[in-house]
C-alpha positions as CSV (number, residue, x, y, z in Angstrom):
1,X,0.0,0.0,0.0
2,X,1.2,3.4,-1.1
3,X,1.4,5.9,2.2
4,X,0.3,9.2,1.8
5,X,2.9,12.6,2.1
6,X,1.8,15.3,3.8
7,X,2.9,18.9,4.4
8,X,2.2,21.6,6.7
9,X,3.5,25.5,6.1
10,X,0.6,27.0,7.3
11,X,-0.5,27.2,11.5
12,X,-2.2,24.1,12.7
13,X,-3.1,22.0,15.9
14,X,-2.5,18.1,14.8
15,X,-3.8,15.4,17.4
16,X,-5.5,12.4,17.5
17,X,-9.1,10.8,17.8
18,X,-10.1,7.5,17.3
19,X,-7.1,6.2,15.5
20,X,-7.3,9.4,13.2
21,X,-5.2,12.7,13.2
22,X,-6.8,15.7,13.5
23,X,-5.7,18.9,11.3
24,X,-7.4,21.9,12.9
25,X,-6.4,25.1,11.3
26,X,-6.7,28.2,13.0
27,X,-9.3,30.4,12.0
28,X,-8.7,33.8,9.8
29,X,-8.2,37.3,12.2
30,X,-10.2,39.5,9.4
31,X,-13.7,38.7,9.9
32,X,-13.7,35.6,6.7
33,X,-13.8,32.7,8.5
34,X,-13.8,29.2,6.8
35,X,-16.6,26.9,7.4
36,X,-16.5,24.5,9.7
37,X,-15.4,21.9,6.7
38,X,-12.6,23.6,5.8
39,X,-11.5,24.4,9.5
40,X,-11.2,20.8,10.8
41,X,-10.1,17.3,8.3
42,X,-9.5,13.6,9.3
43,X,-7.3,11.6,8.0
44,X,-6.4,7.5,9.1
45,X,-3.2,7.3,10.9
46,X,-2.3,3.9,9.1
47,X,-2.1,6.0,5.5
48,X,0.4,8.1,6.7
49,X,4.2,7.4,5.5
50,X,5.9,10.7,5.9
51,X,5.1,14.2,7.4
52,X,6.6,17.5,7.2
53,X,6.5,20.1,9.5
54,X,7.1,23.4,7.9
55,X,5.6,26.2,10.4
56,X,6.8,27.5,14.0
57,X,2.9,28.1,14.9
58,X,2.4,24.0,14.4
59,X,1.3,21.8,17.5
60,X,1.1,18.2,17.5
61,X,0.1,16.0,20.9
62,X,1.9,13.7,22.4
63,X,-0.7,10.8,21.6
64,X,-0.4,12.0,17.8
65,X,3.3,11.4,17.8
66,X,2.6,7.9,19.4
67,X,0.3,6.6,17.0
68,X,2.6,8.0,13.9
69,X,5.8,6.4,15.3
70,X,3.8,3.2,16.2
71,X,2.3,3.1,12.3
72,X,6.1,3.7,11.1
73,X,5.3,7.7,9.8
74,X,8.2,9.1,9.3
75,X,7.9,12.8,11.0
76,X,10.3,15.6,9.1
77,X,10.8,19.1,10.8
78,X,12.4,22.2,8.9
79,X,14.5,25.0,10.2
80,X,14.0,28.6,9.8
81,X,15.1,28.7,6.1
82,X,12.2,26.1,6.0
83,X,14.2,23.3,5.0
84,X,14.5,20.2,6.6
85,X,16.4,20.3,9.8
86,X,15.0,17.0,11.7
87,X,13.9,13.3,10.9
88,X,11.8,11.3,13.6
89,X,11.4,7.4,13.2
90,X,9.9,4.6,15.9
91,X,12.6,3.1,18.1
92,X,11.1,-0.7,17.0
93,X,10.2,-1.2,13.6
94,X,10.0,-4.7,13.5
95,X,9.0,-7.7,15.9
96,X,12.6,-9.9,14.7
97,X,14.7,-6.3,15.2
98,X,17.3,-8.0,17.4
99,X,17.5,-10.6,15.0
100,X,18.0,-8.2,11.9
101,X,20.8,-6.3,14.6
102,X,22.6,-8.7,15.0
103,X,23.4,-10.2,11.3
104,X,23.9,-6.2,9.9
105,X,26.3,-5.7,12.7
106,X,28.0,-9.5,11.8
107,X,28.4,-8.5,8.2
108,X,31.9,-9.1,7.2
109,X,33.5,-6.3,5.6
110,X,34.0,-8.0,2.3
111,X,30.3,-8.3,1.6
112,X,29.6,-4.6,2.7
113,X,32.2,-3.6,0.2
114,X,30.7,-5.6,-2.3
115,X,27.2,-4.1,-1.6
116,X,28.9,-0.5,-2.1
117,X,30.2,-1.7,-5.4
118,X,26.7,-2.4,-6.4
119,X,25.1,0.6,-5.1
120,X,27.3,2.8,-7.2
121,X,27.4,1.0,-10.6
122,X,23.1,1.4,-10.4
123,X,24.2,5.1,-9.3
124,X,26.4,6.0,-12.2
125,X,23.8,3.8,-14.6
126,X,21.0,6.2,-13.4
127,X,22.3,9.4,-13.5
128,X,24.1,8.1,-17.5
129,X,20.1,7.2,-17.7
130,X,19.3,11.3,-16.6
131,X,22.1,12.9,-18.6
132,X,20.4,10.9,-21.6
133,X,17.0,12.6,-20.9
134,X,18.3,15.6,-20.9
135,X,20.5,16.2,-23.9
136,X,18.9,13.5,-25.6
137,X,22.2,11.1,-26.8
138,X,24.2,8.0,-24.7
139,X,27.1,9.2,-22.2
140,X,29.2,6.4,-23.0
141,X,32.0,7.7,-20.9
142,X,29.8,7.9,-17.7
143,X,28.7,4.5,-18.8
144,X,31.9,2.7,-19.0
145,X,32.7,4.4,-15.8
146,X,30.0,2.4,-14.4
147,X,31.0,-0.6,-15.6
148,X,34.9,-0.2,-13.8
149,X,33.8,0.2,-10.2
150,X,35.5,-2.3,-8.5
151,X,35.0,-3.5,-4.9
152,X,34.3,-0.9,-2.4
153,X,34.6,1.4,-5.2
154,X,38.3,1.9,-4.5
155,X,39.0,4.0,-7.2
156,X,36.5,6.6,-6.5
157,X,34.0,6.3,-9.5
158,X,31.4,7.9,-7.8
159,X,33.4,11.0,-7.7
160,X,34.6,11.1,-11.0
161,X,30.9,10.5,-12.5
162,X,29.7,13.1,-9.8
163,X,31.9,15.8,-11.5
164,X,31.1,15.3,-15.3
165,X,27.3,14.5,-14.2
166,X,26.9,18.2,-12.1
167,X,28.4,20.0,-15.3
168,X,25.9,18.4,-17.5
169,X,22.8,18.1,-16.2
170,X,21.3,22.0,-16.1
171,X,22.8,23.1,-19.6
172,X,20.8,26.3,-19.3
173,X,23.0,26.8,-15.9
174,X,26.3,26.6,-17.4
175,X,29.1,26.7,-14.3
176,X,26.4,25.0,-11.9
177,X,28.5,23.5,-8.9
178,X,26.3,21.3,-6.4
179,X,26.2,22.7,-3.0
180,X,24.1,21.4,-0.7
181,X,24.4,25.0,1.3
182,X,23.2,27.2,-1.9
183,X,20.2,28.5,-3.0
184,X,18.1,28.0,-6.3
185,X,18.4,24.3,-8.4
186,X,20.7,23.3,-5.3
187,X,17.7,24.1,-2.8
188,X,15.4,22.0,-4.8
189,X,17.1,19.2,-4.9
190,X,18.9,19.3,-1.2
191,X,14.5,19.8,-0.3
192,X,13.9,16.3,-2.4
193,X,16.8,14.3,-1.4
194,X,15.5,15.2,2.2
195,X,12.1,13.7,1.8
196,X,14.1,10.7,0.0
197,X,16.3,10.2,2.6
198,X,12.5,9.7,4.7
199,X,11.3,7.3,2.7
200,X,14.7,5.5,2.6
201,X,15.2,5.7,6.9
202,X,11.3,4.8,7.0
203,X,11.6,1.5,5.6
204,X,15.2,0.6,7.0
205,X,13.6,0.9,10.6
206,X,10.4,-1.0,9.4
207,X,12.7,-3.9,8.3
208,X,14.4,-4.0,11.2
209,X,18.0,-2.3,10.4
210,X,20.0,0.4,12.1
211,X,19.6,3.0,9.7
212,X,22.7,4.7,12.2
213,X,25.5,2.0,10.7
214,X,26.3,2.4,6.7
215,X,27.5,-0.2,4.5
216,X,29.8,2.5,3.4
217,X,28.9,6.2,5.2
218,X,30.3,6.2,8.5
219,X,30.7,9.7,10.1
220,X,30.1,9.8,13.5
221,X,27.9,12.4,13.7
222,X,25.5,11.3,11.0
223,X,22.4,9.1,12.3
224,X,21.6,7.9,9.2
225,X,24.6,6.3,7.9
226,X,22.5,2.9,5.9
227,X,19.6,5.6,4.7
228,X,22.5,7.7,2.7
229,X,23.9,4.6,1.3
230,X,20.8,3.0,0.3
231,X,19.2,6.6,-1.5
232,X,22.0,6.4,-3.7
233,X,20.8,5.0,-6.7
234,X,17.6,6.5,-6.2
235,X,19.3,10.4,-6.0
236,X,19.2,10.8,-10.2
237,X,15.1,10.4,-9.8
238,X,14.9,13.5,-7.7
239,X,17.3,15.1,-10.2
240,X,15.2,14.4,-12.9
241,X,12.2,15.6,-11.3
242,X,14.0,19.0,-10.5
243,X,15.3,18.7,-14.2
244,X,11.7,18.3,-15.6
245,X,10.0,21.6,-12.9
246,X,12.5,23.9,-14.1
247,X,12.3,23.0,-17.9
248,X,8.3,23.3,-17.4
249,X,9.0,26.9,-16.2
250,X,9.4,26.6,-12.6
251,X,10.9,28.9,-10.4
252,X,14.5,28.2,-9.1
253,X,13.8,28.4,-5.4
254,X,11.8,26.8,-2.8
255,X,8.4,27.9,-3.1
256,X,4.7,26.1,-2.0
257,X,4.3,25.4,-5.5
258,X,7.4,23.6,-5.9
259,X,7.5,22.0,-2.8
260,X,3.8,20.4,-3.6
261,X,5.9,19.2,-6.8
262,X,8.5,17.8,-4.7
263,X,6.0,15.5,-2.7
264,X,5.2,13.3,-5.2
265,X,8.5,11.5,-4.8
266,X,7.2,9.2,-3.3
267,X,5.1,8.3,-5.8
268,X,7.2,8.5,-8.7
269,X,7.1,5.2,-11.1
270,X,10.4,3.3,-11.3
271,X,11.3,0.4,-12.9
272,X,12.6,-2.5,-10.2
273,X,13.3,-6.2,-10.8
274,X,11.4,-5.8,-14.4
275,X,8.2,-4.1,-13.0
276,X,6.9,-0.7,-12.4
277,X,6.9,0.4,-8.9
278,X,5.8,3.2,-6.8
279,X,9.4,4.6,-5.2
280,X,8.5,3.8,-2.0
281,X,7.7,0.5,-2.8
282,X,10.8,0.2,-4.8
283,X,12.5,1.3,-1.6
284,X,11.1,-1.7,0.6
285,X,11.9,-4.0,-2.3
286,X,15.9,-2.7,-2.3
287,X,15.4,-3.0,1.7
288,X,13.8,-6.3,2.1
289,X,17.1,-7.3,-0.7
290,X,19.6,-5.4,2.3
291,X,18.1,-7.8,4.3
292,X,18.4,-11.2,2.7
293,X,22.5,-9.8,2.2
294,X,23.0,-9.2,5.8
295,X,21.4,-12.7,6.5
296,X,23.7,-14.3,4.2
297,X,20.5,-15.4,1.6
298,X,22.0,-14.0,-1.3
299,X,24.6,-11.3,-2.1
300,X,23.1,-8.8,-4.5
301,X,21.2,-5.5,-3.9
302,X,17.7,-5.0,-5.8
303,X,18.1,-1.5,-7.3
304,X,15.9,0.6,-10.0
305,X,16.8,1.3,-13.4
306,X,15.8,5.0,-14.5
């Protein structure tokens, strides 16, 4: 089942009644007051996947944030710039969670290096797959870099892809450097890989994995180690969704329209194990693969093809 997105950038009270949240918006100081209808909506808890909060004035109840953490929702919370600043996921996702522990923290360091090698061959594959939308002929360089990762990608690939990918992607942006501190095409995307990196985290905990300890990422202030490793291959479909908004006229920054555009990542078709897939289910099927590694069941990674 596909779990619903939602957002919040306007003043609201969120709380819970009979396994339903609540959105009460506050009603207008100038004398138009929205009807009762439009003041108060319901929505069941179990749709939920991921929420963002996106407004100072925002309250949620304790028993609100229960019920979302017990359903697996993944709660986001954005700074002042109103980007996303915090993630919130259930301490136990899954009855067997010791059990999963225990064989991701035994995996051998050859395997996890193997898994890396894996994770950025589909990488480079889907961003060559991007770079194809958007100037409309094969990348063969790109692709035969793809092709020469080797174990633990020890020769830095990614890097080298990363480089000739960033210079090629916006060619009405000629000089465009990714930063994930800057403004305009770099806040859109920083805004989608942040709901990504949700969705990812979201279904790490629900099968059971520290999303804290990478196969590859390992800084020690980062919680979400497995989640970056694991978005990955899945980066070059927010890319071409930014790709897509700003050739269809979109504005270059952060605004409620674009951000409405953004939420849809979820939802985005992808092509996984030679079906079409919902990302998010795409996601779980690349987890539940994670999985079946760690356990020693098998020893590749199921990743999309853009």
């Amino acid at each position: 089942m596909i779990k619903r997105t939602l957002y919040f950038g306007n003043p609201a009270y969120l709380s819970l009644k009979m396994k339903q949240m609540v959105v009460r918006i506050p009603q207008e100081d100038d004398g138009d007051l929205p009807s009762e209808e439009e003041m108060v909506r319901t929505l069941p808890i179990e749709d939920l996947g991921v929420i963002i909060l996106d407004n100072k004035r925002i309250t949620i109840t304790q028993g609100l944030m229960e019920a979302l953490l017990e359903n697996n929702c993944a709660v986001i919370t954005c700074d002042t710039k109103r980007m996303p600043v915090g993630l919130m996921l259930p301490l136990a996702g899954n009855t067997i969670q010791n059990e999963r522990f225990r064989s991701q923290l035994d995996s051998s360091l050859p395997l996890r290096k193997q898994l890396w090698q894996q994770t950025i061959e589909a990488k480079i594959r889907n961003q060559a797959a991007v770079l194809k939308y958007v100037t409309g002929q094969e990348h063969k360089n790109i692709l035969k870099w793809s092709d020469s990762v080797r174990s633990g990608d020890a020769d830095n690939m990614e890097a080298r892809a990363a480089v000739y990918y960033w210079k090629s992607i916006f060619p009405n942006a000629p000089g465009f450097i990714r930063d994930r501190e800057d403004e305009g095409a770099n806040a859109l995307l920083n805004y989608g890989y942040a709901i990504l990196r949700a969705v990812v985290a979201r279904a790490l905990v629900g099968a059971g994995l520290l999303p804290t300890l990478g196969i590859h990422h390992h800084n020690r202030y980062n919680a979400y180690c497995l989640a970056d490793d694991i978005m990955e291959p899945y980066r070059p479909y927010v890319d071409k969704l930014v790709v897509e908004m700003l050739d269809d006229g979109a504005e270059d920054r952060l605004t409620a329209t674009n951000k409405v555009k953004l939420l849809n990542i979820p939802v985005i078709e992808v092509g996984i194990n030679g079906k079409r897939s919902p990302l998010m289910i795409a996601v779980s099927q690349t987890v539940s693969s994670l999985v079946k590694c760690f356990r020693g069941e098998c020893r590749k990674l199921i990743y999309p093809d853009l």
